[in-house]
LUMDO-855088 format. One record per residue (C-alpha): residue number from 1; x, y, z. Coordinates in nm, 2 decimals. Layout:
[lokol NUM [X Y Z]]
...
// end
This chain:
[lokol 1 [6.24 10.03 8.70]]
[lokol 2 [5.90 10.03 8.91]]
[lokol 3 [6.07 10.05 9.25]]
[lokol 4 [6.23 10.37 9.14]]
[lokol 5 [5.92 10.52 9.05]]
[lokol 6 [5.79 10.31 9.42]]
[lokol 7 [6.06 10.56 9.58]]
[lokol 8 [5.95 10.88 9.52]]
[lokol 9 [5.79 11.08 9.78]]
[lokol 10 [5.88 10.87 10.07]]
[lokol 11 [6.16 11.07 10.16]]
[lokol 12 [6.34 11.43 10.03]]
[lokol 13 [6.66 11.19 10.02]]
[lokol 14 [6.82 11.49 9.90]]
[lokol 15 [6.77 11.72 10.14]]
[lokol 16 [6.82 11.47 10.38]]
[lokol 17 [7.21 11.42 10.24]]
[lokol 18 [7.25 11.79 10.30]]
[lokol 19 [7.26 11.73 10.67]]
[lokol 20 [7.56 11.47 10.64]]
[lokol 21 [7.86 11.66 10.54]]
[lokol 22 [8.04 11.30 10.49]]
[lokol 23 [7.83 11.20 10.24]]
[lokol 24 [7.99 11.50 10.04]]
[lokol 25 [8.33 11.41 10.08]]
[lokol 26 [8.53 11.26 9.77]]
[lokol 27 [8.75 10.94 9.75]]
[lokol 28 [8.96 10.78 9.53]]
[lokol 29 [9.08 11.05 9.33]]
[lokol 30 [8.71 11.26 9.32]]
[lokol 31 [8.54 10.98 9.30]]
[lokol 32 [8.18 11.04 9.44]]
[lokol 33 [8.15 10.86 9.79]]
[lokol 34 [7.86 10.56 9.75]]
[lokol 35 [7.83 10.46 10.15]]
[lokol 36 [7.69 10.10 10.16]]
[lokol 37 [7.82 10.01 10.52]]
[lokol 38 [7.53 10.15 10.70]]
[lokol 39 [7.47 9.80 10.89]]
[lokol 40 [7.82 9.86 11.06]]
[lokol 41 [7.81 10.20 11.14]]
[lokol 42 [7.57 10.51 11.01]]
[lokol 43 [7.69 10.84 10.90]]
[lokol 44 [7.58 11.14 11.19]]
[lokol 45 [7.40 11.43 11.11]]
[lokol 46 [7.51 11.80 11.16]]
[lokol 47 [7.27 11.83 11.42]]
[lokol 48 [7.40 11.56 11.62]]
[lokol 49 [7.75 11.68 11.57]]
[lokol 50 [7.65 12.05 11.63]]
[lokol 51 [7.46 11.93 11.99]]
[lokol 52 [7.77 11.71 12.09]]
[lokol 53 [8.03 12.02 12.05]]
[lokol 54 [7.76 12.26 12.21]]
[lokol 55 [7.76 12.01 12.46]]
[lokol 56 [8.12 12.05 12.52]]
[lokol 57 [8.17 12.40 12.47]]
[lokol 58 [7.91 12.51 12.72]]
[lokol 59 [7.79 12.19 12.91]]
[lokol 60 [8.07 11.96 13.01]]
[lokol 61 [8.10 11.86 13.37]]
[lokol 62 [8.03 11.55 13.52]]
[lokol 63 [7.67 11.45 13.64]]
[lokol 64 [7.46 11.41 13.93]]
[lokol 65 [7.73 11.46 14.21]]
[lokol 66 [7.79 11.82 14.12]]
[lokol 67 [7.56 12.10 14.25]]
[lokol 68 [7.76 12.39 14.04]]
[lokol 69 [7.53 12.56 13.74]]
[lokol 70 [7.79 12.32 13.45]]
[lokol 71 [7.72 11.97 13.62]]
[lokol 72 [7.34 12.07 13.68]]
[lokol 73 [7.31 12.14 13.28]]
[lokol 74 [7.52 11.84 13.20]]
[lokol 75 [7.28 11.62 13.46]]
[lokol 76 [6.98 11.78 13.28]]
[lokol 77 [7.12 11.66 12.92]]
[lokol 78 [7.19 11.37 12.97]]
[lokol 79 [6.95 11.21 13.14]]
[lokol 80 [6.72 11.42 12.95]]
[lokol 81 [6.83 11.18 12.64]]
[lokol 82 [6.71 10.91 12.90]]
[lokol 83 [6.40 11.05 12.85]]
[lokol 84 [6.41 11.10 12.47]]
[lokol 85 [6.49 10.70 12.43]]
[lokol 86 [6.21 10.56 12.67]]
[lokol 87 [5.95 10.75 12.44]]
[lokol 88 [6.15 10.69 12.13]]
[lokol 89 [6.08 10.26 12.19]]
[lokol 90 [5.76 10.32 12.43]]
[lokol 91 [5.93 10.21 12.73]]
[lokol 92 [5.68 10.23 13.02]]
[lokol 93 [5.93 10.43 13.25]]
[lokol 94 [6.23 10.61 13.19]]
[lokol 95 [6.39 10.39 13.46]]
[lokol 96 [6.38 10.08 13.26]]
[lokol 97 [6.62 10.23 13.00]]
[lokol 98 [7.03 10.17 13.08]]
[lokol 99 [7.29 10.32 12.92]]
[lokol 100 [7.61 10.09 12.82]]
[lokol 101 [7.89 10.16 12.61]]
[lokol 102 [7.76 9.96 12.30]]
[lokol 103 [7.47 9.67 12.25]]
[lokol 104 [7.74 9.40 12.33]]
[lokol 105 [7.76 9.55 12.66]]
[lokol 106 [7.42 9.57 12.74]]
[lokol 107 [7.40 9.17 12.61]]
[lokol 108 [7.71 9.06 12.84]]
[lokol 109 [7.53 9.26 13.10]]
[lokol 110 [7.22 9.02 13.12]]
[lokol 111 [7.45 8.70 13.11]]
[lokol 112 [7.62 8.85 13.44]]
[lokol 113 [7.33 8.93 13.59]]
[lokol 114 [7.21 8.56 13.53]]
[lokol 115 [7.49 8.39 13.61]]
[lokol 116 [7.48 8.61 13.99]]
[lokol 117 [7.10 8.59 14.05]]
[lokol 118 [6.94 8.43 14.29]]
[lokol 119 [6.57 8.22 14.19]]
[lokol 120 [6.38 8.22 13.99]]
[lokol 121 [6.64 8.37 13.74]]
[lokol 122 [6.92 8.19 13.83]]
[lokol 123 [7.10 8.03 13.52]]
[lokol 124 [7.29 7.69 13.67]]
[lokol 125 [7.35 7.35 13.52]]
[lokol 126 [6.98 7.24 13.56]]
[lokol 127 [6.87 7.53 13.34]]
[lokol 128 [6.89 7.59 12.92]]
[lokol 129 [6.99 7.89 12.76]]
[lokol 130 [6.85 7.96 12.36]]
[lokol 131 [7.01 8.14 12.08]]
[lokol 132 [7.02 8.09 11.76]]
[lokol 133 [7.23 8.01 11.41]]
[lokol 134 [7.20 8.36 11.25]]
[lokol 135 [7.31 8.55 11.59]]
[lokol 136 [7.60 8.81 11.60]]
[lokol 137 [7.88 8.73 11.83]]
[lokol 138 [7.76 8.96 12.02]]
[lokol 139 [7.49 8.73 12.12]]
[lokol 140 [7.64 8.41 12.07]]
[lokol 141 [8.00 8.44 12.32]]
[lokol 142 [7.81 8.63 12.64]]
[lokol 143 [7.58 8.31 12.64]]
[lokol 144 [7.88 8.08 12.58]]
[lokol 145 [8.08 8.22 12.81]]
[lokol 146 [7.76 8.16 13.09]]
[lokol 147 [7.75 7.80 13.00]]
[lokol 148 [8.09 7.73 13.08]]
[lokol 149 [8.04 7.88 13.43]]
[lokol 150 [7.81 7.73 13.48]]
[lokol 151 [7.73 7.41 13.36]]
[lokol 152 [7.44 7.59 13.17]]
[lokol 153 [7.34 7.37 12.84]]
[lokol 154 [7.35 7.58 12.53]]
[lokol 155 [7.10 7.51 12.22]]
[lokol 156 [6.99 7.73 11.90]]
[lokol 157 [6.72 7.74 11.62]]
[lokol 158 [6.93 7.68 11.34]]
[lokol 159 [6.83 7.79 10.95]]
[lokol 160 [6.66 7.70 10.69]]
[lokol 161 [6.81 7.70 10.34]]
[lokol 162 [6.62 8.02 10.20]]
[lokol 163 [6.80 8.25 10.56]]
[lokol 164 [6.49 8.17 10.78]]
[lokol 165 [6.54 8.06 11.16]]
[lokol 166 [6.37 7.70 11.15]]
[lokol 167 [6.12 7.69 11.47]]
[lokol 168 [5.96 7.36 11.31]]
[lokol 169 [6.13 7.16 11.63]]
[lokol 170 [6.05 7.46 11.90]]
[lokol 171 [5.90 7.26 12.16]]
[lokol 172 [6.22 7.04 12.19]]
[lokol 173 [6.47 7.38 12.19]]
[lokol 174 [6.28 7.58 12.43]]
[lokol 175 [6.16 7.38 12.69]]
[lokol 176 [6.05 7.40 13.11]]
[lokol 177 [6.46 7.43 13.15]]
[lokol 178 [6.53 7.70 12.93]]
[lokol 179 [6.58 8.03 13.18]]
[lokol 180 [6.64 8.25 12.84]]
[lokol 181 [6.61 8.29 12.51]]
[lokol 182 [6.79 8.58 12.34]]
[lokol 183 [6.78 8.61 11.92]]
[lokol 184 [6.82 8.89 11.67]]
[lokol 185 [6.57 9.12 11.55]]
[lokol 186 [6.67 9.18 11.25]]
[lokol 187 [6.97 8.98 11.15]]
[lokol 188 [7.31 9.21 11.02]]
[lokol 189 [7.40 8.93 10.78]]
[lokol 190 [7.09 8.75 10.65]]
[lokol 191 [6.86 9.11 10.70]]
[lokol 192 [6.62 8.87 10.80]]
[lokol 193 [6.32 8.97 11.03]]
[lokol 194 [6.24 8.71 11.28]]
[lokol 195 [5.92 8.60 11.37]]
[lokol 196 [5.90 8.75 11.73]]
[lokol 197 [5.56 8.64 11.83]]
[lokol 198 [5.58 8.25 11.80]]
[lokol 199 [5.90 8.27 11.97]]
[lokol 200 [5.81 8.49 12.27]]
[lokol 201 [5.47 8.30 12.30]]
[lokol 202 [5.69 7.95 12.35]]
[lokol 203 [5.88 8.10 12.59]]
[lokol 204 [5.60 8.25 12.81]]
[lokol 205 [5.47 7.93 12.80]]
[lokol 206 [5.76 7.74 12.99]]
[lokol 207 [5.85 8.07 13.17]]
[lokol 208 [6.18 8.19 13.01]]
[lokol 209 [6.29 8.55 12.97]]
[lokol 210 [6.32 8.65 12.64]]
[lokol 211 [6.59 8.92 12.54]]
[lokol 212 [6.62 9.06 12.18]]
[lokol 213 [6.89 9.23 12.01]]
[lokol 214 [6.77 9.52 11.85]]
[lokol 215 [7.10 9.67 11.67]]
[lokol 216 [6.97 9.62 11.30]]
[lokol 217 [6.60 9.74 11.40]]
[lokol 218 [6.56 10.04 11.64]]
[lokol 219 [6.76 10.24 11.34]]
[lokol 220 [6.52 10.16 11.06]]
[lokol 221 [6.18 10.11 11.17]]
[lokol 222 [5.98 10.14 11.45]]
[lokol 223 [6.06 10.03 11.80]]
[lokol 224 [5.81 9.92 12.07]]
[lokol 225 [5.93 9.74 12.31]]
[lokol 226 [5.59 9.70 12.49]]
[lokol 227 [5.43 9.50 12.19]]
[lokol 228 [5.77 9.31 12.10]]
[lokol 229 [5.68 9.15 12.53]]
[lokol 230 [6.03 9.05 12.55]]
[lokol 231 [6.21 9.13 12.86]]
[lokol 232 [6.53 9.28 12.78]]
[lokol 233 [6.62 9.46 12.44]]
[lokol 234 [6.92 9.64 12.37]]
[lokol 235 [7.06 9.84 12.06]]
[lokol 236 [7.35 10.11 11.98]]
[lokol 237 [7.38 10.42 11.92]]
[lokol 238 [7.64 10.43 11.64]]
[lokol 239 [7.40 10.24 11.38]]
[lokol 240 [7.11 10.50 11.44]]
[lokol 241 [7.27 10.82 11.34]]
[lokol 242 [7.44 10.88 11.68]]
[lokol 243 [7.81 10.85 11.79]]
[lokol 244 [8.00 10.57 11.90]]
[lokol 245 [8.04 10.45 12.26]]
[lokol 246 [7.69 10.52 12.38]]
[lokol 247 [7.44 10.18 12.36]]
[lokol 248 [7.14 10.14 12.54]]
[lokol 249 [6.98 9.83 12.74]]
[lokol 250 [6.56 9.84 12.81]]
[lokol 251 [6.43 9.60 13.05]]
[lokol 252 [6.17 9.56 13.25]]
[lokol 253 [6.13 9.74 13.59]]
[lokol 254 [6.05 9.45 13.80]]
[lokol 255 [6.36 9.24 13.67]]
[lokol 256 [6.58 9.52 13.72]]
[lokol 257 [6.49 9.57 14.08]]
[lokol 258 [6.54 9.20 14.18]]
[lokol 259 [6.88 9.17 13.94]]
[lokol 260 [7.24 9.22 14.05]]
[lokol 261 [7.48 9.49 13.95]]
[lokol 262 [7.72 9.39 13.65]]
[lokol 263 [7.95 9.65 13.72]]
[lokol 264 [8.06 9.83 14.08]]
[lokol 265 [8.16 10.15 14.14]]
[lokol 266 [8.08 10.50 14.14]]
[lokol 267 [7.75 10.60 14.08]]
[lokol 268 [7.60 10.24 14.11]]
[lokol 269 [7.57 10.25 14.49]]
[lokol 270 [7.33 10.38 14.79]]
[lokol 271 [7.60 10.34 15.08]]
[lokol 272 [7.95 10.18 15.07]]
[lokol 273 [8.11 10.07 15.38]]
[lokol 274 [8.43 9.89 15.44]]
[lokol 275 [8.21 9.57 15.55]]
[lokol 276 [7.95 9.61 15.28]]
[lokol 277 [7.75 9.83 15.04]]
[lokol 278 [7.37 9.89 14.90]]
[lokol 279 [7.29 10.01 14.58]]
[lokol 280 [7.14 10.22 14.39]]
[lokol 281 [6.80 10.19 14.21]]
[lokol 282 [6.75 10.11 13.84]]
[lokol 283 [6.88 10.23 13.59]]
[lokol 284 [7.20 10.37 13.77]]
[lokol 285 [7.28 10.02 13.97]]
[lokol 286 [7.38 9.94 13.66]]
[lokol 287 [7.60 10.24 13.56]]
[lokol 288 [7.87 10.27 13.74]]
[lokol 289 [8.13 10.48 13.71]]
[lokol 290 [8.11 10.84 13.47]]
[lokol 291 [7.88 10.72 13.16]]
[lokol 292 [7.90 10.82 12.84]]
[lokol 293 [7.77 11.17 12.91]]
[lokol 294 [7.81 11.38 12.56]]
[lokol 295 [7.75 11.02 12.39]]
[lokol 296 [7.42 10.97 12.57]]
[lokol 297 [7.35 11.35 12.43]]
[lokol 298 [7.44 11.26 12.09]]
[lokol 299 [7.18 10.96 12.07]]
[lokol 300 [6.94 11.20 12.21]]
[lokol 301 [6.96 11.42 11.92]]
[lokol 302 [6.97 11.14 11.69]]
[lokol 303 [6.68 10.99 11.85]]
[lokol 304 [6.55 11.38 11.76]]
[lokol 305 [6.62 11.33 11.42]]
[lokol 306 [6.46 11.00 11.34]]
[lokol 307 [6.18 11.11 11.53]]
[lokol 308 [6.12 11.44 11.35]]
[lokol 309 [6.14 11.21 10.96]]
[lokol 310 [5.95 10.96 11.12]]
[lokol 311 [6.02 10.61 11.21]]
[lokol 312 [5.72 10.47 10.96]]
[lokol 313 [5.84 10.69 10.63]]
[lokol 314 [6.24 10.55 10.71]]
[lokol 315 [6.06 10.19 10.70]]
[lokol 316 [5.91 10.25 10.37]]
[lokol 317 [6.13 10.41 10.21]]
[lokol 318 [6.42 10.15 10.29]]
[lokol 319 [6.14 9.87 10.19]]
[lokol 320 [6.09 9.98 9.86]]
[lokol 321 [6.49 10.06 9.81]]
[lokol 322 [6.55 9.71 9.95]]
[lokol 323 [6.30 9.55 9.70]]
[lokol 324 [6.46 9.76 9.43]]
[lokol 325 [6.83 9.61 9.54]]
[lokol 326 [6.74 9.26 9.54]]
[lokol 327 [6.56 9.29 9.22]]
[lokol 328 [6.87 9.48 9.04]]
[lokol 329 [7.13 9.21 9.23]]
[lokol 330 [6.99 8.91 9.12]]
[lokol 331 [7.00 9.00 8.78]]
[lokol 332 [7.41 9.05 8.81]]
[lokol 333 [7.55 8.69 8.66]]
[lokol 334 [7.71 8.43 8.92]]
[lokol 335 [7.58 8.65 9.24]]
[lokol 336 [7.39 8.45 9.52]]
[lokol 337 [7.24 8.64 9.75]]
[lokol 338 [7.27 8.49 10.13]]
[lokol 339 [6.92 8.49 10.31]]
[lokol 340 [6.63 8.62 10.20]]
[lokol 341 [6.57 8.70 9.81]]
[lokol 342 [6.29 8.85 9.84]]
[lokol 343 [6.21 9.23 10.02]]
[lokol 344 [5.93 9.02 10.25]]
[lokol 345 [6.03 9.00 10.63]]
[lokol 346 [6.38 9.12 10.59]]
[lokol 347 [6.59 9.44 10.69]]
[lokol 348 [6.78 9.62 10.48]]
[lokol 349 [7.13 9.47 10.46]]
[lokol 350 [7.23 9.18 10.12]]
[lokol 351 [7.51 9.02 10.19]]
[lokol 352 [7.63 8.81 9.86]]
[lokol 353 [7.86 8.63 9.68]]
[lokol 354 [7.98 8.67 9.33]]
[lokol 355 [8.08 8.34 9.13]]
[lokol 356 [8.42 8.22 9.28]]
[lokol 357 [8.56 8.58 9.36]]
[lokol 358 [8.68 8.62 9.72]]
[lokol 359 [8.46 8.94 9.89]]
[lokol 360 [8.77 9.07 9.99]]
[lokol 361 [8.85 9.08 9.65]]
[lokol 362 [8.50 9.20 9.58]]
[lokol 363 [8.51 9.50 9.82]]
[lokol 364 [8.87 9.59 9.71]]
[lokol 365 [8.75 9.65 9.36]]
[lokol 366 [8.44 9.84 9.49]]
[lokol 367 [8.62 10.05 9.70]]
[lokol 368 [8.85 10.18 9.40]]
[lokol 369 [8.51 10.29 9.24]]
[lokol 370 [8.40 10.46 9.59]]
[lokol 371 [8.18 10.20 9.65]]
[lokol 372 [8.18 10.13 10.06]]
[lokol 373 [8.05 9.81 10.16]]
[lokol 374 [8.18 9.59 10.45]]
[lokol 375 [8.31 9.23 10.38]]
[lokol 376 [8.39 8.93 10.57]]
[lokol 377 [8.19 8.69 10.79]]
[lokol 378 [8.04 9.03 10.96]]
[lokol 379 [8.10 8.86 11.29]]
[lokol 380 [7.80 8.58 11.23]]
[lokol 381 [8.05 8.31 11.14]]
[lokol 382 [7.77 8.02 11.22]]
[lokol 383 [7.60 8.16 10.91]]
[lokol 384 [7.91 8.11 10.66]]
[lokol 385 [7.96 7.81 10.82]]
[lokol 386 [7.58 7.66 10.76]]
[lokol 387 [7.61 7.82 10.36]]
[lokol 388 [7.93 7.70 10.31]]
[lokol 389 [8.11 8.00 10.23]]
[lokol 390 [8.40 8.15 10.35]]
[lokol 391 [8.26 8.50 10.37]]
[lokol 392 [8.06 8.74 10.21]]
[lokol 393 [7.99 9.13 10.06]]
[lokol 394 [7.70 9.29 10.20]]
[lokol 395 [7.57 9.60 10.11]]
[lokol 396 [7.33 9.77 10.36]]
[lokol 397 [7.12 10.11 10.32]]
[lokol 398 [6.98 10.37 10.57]]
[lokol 399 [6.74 10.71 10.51]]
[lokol 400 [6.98 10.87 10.31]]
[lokol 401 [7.04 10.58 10.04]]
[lokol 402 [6.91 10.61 9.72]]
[lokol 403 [6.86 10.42 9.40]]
[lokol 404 [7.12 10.56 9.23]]
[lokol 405 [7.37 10.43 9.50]]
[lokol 406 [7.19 10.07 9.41]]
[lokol 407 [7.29 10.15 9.06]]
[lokol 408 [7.63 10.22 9.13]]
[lokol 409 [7.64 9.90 9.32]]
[lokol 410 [7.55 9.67 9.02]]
[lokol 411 [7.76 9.88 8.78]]
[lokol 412 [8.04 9.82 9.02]]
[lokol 413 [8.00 9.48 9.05]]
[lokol 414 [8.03 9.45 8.69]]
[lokol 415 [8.37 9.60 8.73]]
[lokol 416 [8.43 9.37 8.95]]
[lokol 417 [8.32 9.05 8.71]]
[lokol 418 [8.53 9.27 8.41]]
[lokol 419 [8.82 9.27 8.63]]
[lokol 420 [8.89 8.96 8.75]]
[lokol 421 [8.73 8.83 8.37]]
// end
C-alpha cells in the first residue's frame, strides 16, 4: 500500500496515542477501541485534562470583577487562552477573538447582530443573504431564522454531482443586495474544501461581509484568518482537542465596534442605569454573563498542543491517511462515497453508503466490532436530499488516526456486507 509507506515520518502517531488515555479504553467485550467520529467530537489529551483540573484545584474563581489573589489567576488564565487563540489563527488583535459556548453560537451571534444593526450592515427586506447547499445547520437555521424577520431573501450555491459547491452562476447569487455570505470551510459531510478566494473576491466586489465556518478546518490544518479576508470566522473547541462548551468567534475590529450586543448582561456593559446602559468594548460586549472560564483554559492548552506538533505536519499527515482511506473504500463492493473521491481539496471526513444497507444498520454492525463512526444526515440534510439518500456513514480521522484504523474500517465493512449477505 504506497500511502502506508506515504505515512511514515509525518507523525510519532504512537506516541501521540499515549497522551489520550481514551484511545486505550476497551469496548465490546475487549475489543480494541477504533475512534472514527473525530468530525463530531475529538478525543482530549492528558494535558488538556491535567490543565482543566489544575485549573480547578488551584485557580477557580470568577474573572475580572474580583481583585482577591484566585479571581486575579483565574482572569490571567483565561484570557490568557484569548491570547493563545489570536496567535494560533493570526488574528491581528487579541480583541477581535470572542468566546461563545460552541460555533453555532458564535453563527447565531452574527445573524442578531445583523438583524439589530443600523447601515450599512443592516440586513432588511431590500437586502440578500448567501449560504449554500453543503452547509451545517448550524449555518443554514441562524440565516433562515433572519429572513423571516425580516423579509431578508435567502439564496445558496448549490452542488455539483462530484460534492463541489457550483459557483458557475455567482454573479446572479451574490449580487449589489446581498449584505452576507456565510459558507463552510471545510464541509463535515462532503470533507470538501471550498474555494475561498473566488467567493470572497465576488463578495468584495458588491460589498458583502463574508463569514466562514471554520469547525472542520481550524482542527486540522492551518488557520489564518488574515489571508482567508473574510470578516467573521468561527470554530469550536470540542473538535480541536479541547472540551466541550467553549467556541470561539474572530471578527474584525472595526465591525465589532459598530455592531450590537447579542446578548445583555453582566460583563457586557460600561454603565447600566435604570433609563439606559453603555457597553463595553470588544470582545467582552459580546460576553455577557460568567463565560466558559476553565473551558476557554482547556482550548488554550489544546491550542498548546496543536501548536507544539504543528499545524502543517497534522495537515500532511491527515492528507496522506485520507488518500489512503478513499483508495482502500472504494475498492469495498456496492460503497459510494458522497463528495469528493479523490484526497484533492477535501478534509478528512468520507461519509458513504454501502449497496442498499441502512447506515444505521451500517454503524450498528461497526460498532459491535469497535468501530466508532457517526451515522445519519450529520445535520446537512440539504446534502441527502440533493444525493438522494436518506443518510449516510462517515468515517472521519484526526492526528492520532492511523492506517491500521483505515484497515479496520474496510475489514469491518466487510462484516457488515457478510452480515446482512
Amino acid at each position: 500500500m504506497t500511502q502506508t509507506r506515504e505515512l511514515h515520518g509525518l507523525l510519532d502517531t504512537e506516541a501521540i496515542r499515549k497522551d489520550f488515555p481514551i484511545l486505550d479504553r476497551p469496548v465490546h467485550d475487549d475489543r480494541t477501541l477504533v475512534y472514527l467520529d473525530n468530525a463530531a467530537t475529538s478525543q482530549t489529551p492528558r494535558q488538556v485534562l491535567d490543565t482543566m483540573t489544575g485549573y480547578y484545584e488551584r485557580h477557580n474563581a470568577n474573572v475580572h470583577r474580583g481583585v482577591h489573589v484566585l479571581a486575579e489567576e483565574a482572569t490571567a488564565l483565561y484570557e490568557g487562552a484569548r491570547d493563545k487563540i489570536a496567535s494560533f489563527v493570526n488574528a491581528p488583535s487579541r480583541d477581535e477573538v470572542i468566546f461563545t459556548k460552541n460555533a453555532s453560537e458564535s453563527l447565531n451571534l452574527v445573524a442578531n447582530m445583523l438583524g439589530w444593526a443600523d447601515e450599512p450592515y443592516r440586513v432588511d427586506s431590500d437586502t440578500e443573504i448567501v449560504i449554500t447547499e453543503m452547509e451545517h445547520h448550524s449555518n443554514i437555521v441562524p440565516w433562515q431564522l433572519l429572513s423571516q424577520r425580516t423579509g431578508a431573501k435567502l439564496k445558496w450555491f448549490g452542488l455539483t454531482d462530484d460534492g463541489r459547491l457550483d459557483l458557475s452562476n455567482i454573479e446572479e447569487v451574490i449580487t449589489e443586495k446581498t449584505k452576507i455570505v456565510s459558507f463552510v470551510l471545510v464541509s463535515n459531510i462532503l470533507g470538501t474544501h471550498n474555494p475561498v478566494e473566488a467567493i470572497v473576491r465576488r463578495a468584495q466586489q458588491v460589498g458583502a461581509l463574508v463569514m466562514i465556518d471554520a469547525s472542520q478546518a481550524a482542527p486540522h490544518m492551518p488557520l489564518d484568518v488574515q489571508a482567508l479576508q473574510a470578516d467573521f470566522v468561527a470554530f469550536t473547541g470540542h473538535k480541536m482537542l479541547g472540551p466541550t462548551g467553549i467556541g470561539v468567534l474572530w471578527g474584525r475590529q472595526e465591525l465589532l465596534e459598530d455592531l450590537p450586543p447579542f446578548l445583555g448582561g453582566g460583563e457586557m456593559i460600561e454603565t447600566v442605569s435604570m433609563h439606559s446602559s453603555t457597553y463595553a468594548p470588544a470582545p467582552h460586549k459580546f460576553e455577557a454573563g460568567t463565560p466558559p472560564i476553565a473551558e476557554a483554559v482547556g482550548l488554550g492548552a489544546a491550542v498548546d498542543y496543536l501548536s507544539a506538533i504543528g499545524m502543517d505536519k497534522i495537515l500532511a499527515h491527515e492528507k496522506a491517511l485520507t488518500a489512503y482511506a478513499v483508495e482502500r473504500l472504494l475498492q469495498v463492493p456496492d460503497l459510494r462515497i458522497i463528495g469528493p473521491t479523490t484526497a484533492e481539496e477535501r478534509g478528512a471526513a468520507i461519509s458513504f453508503t454501502l449497496g442498499d444497507i441502512h447506515p444505521h444498520d451500517v454503524g450498528q454492525v461497526l460498532d459491535e466490532q469497535g468501530i466508532a463512526v457517526r451515522v445519519g444526515h450529520h445535520c446537512a440534510r440539504p446534502v441527502c436530499l440533493r444525493y438522494g439518500i436518506p443518510a449516510t456513514t462517515r468515517a472521519s480521522f484526526y492526528l492520532y488516526s492511523t492506517p491500521a484504523e483505515v484497515d479496520a474500517l474496510v475489514d469491518g465493512l466487510e462484516h457488515v456486507r457478510n452480515f446482512f449477505g
